[in-house]
N, C-alpha and C positions, 0 to 999 in steps of 0.2 A: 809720762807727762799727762796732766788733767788741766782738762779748762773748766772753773769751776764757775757757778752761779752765786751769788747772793740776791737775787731781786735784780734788780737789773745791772747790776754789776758782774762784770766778769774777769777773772785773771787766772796766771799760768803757775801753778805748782807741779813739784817731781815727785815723783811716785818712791825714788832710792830716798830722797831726803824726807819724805814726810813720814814714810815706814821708820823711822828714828824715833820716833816718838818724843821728841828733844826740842825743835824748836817750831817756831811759827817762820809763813816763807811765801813770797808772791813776787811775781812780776804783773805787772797790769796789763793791762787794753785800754786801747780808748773810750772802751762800754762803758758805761751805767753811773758819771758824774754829773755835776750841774753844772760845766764851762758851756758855752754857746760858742757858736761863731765856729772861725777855724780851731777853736780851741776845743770843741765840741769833741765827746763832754765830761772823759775822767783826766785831767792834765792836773800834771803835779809841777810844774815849773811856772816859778817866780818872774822870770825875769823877761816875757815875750809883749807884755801886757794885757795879763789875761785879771780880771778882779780878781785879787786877792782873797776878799771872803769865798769867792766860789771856790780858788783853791786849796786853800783850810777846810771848808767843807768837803772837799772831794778826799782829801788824806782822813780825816775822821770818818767817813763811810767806807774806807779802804781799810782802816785797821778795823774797824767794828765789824767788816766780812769778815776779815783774817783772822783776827784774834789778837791783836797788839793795841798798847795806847798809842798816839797819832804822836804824843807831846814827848814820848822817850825816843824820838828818829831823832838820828846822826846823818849829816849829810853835809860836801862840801864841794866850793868850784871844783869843776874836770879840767884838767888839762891837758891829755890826753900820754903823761906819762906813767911812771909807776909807784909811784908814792905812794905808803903803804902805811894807815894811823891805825893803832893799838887803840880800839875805842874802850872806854872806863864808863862808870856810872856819872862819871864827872862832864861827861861828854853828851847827856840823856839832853834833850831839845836845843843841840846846836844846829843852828842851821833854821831853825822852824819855831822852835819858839823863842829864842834870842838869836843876834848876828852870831856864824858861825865859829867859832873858836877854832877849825880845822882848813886849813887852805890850800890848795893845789894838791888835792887828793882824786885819788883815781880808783882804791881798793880800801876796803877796812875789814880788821879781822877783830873779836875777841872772844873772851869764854865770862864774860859777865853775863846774867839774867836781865830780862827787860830794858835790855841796850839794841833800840833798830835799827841798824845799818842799813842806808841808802844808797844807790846809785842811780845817776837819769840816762835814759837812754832813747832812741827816736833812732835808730838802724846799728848802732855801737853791738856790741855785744857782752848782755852779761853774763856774768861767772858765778855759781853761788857753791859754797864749799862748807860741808857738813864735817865733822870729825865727831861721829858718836862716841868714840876710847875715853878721849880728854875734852871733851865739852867742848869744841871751840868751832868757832864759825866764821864765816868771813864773804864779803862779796867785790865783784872787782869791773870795772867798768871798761871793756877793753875794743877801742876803734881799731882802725888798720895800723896807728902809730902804736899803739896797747899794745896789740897783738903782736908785732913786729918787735916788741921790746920785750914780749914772755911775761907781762902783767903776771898772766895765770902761773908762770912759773914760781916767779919772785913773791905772789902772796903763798903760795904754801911756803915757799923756803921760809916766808915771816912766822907762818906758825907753828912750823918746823921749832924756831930758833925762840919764839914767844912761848910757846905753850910745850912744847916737848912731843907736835903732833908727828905721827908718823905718817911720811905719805899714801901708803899701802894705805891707809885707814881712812883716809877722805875720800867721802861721797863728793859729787860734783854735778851739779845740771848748769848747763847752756842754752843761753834762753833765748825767746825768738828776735833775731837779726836779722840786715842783709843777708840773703842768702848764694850759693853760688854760682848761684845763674844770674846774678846780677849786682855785685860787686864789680864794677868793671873800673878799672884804673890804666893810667895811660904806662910807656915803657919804665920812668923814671920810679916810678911806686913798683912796677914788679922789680925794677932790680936791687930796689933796696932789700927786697927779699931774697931773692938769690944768692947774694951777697952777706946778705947778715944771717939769712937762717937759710941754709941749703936744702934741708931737708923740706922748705916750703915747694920746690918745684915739683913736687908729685901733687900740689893741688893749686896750680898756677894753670892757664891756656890759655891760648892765644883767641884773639876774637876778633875780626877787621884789624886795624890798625889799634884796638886798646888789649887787655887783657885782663880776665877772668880769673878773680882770685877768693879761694873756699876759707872763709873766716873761721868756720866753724872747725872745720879739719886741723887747720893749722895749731887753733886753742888746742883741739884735744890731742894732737900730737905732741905739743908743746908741753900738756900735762904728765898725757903719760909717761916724757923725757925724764919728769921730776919726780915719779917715783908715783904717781897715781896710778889704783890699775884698771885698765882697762874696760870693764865689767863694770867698774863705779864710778861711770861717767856719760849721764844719761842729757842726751842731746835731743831738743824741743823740736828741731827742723821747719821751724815757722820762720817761712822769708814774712819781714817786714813790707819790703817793698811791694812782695804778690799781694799783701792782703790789707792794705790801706781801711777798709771797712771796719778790721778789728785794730788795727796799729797804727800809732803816728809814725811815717818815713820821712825823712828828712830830705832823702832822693825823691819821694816822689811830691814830696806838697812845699818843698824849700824852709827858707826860716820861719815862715808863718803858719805854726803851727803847733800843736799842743805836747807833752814831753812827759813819758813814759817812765815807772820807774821800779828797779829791785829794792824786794826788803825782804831782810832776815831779819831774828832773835831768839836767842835762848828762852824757852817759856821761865817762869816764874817755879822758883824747886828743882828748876832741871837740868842746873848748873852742876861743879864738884867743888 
């Protein structure tokens, strides 16, 4: 994992996915946009009431770091389950530069060129998933409901069944979330987990009266269940919550507040 600079921009790339030579790939920080306020000052979300032109400007100085056009992002509401869009060239500024064509999406995966898959995120966790073999990509937006439904699993299986990906072969970085020390959920939320995914209680604990549950562990166990290996699944370890200075929290600043976000793409030629 690197925290990269642009000027006074900063955001988080993977070391396994950028060694691909294949696509363009960030998750942000709150550093280096022009929002003000609680929004202050790289927030890519529409909908808090943050000015709008600040927004647009803060996504064009994010792809002009990165290396993507701001006007080929794909992005759509979360809803915090697993729905999972096949993004096309057909799909290039939904979301951002027209109303979205895509709705109640949580993950998107494709092997088209100059197609950039978003996700928002403020403590959720995201997923980004390389396949150098067959070109294809994909990112996935995964809260405690995400996770608890295998998001991470179910988008490989789509690539699996989309693109002919094999899971052996997907890179994977997990990007900075809650972290484990401060996930804390009351009894009702752990035992949706015990229940539905058993093998969550090795990173489940007790804590007063709530309990402490490892987001990150869970994904990547959930990955490696689906046939990613282990070795190519490179985990950022940045709690959101410790570190409010670089990240918007959702636990720690509530609704009022600015909104984080994943992008991949296929660079341009480096499709199949």
């Amino acid at each position: 994992m690197k925290i990269n600079r642009h000027g006074e921009l900063q955001y988080i790339t993977f070391d396994n996915i950028t060694n691909t030579g294949f696509v363009n790939h960030a998750f942000s920080t709150r550093l280096g946009g022009v929002s003000h306020e609680q929004f202050a000052s790289l927030n890519f979300g529409f909908a808090k009431g943050d000015n709008r032109d600040a927004v647009f400007e803060n996504y064009r100085l994010m792809g002009e770091a990165v290396g993507f056009d701001w006007r080929n992002i794909v992005f759509s509401n979360q809803v915090h389950k697993t729905n999972v869009h096949i993004a096309t060239e057909s799909n290039r500024g939904s979301g951002i530069v027209y109303d979205s064509t895509v709705r109640d999406t949580d993950a998107f995966i494709t092997n088209c060129e100059n197609v950039v898959l978003q996700t928002f995120h403020a403590d959720c966790v995201p997923i980004f998933f390389a396949d150098p073999v067959r070109r294809a990509i994909g990112v996935a937006h995964a809260g405690w409901m995400g996770t608890l439904a295998e998001i991470g699993r179910v988008t490989v299986e789509r690539m699996s069944a989309a693109f002919g990906t094999n899971p052996a072969d997907i890179l994977v970085g997990i990007g900075p979330s809650i972290g484990p020390n401060h996930f804390e959920v009351d009894a009702d939320v752990a035992d949706k987990f015990l229940s539905e995914l058993p093998f969550s209680e090795e990173f489940i604990k007790p804590a007063a009266n709530k309990y402490l549950i490892d987001l990150w562990a869970i994904n990547r166990r959930s990955l490696e269940n689906a046939g990613v290996r282990p070795e190519n699944i490179e985990v950022a370890e940045l709690c959101t919550y410790e570190n409010p200075e670089l990240f918007y929290s959702h636990r720690v600043m509530g609704f009022d507040r600015g909104t984080m976000a994943a992008f991949i793409e296929i660079k341009a030629g480096q499709g199949i």
